[in-house]
N, C-alpha and C positions, 0 to 999 in steps of 0.2 A: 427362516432367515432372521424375525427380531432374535431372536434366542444368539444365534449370531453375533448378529448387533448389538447386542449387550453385554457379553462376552467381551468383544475388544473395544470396546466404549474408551475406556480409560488410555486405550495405544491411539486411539484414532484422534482423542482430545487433545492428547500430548503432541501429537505428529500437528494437528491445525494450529496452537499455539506455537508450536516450534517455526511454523511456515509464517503465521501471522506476524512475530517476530521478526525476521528474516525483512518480508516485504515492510511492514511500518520501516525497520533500518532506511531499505531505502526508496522510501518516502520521505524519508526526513531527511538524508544524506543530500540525495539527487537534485534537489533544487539550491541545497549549500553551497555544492559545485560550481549550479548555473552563476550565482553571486559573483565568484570569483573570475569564471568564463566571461561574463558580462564587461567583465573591468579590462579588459585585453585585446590588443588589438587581433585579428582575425585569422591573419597570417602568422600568428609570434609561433616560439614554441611551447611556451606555457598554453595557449588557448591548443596546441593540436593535443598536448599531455590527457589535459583535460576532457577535448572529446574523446580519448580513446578510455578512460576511465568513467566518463559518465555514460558509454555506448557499453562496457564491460557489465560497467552495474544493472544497466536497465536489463540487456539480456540475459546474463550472466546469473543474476542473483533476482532482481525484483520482478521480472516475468515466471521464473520457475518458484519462485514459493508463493507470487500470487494465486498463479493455477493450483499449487497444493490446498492452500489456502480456501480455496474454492471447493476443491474436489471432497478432502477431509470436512467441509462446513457443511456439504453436502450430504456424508454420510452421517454425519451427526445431528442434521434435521432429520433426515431419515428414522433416524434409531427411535421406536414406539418407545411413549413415556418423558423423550428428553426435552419437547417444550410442546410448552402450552400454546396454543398460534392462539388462543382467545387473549388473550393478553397484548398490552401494547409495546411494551418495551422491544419483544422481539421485531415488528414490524419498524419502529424505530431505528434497531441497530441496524438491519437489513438496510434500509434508506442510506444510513451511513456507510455502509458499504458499498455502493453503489456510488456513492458522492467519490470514498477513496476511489473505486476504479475507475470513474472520469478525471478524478487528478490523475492518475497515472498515467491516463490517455492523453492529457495536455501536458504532463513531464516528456511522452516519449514526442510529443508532437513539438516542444518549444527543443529539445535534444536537437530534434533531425534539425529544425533552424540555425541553431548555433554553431552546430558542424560544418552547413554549409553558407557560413558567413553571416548568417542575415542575425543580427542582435535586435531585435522586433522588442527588446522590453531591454529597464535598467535594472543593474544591480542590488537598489533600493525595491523593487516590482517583484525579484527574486526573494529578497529575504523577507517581506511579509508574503509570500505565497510560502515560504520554509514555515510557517508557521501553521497551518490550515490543516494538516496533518494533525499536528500534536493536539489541538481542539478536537476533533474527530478521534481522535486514540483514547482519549479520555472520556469524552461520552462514552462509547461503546464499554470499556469495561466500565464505569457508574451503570451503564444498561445493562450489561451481562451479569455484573456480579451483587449489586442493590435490587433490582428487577421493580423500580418504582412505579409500576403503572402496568 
């Protein structure tokens, strides 16, 4: 099975970047929206636009290449030789990943809100939470690809 595994090392890398890709989009996109959602009354038709485009994104695109994202990270921990777990950086990234899938758990949780009327946070509250992602994007590759620690 490693013999395998190292074998398609290089398809499986490219397929989790490709998916990692994908979800950081919208991570970074999906709280944009909320910005704009926020500013609008409840009823308009801009705020229904909106939820049907931030319900498209979350299921659509950010749930299926998080699970990629997952599953490829998976085989690629897997694969003998490709990391060291005595090291800290990887334990690092992991934690950050973990941070991104709780924001995505409070994207798809402040979503279901907005859909159904209740604007629980401002405009102002969205666009530094757009922000929290890109901090966390940038560690992870400083972690993945310097390997400082």
């Amino acid at each position: 099975m490693s013999n395998f595994l190292a074998a398609v090392y290089p398809w499986v890398k490219s397929l989790h970047i490709i998916a990692v890709i994908a979800w950081m989009a919208g991570l970074l996109y999906l709280p944009r929206l909320f910005v704009y959602h926020a500013d609008l009354p409840s009823e308009s038709s801009g705020a229904a636009m909106l939820e049907i485009m931030e319900r498209r994104l979350l299921h659509g695109i950010m749930m299926p290449a998080a699970a990629m994202a997952y599953g490829f990270g998976i085989v690629l921990a897997a694969t003998p030789g490709v990391i060291d777990w005595q090291r800290g950086w990887i334990w690092a990234k992991l934690g950050l990943v973990v941070l991104l899938t709780l924001f995505h758990l409070l994207l798809a949780w402040w979503r279901r809100d907005l859909a159904q009327g209740r604007f629980t946070h401002s405009a102002k509250f969205y666009r530094v939470m757009n922000e929290l992602p890109t901090i966390a994007m940038i560690a992870i590759v400083v972690l993945v690809v310097v390997k400082p620690f």
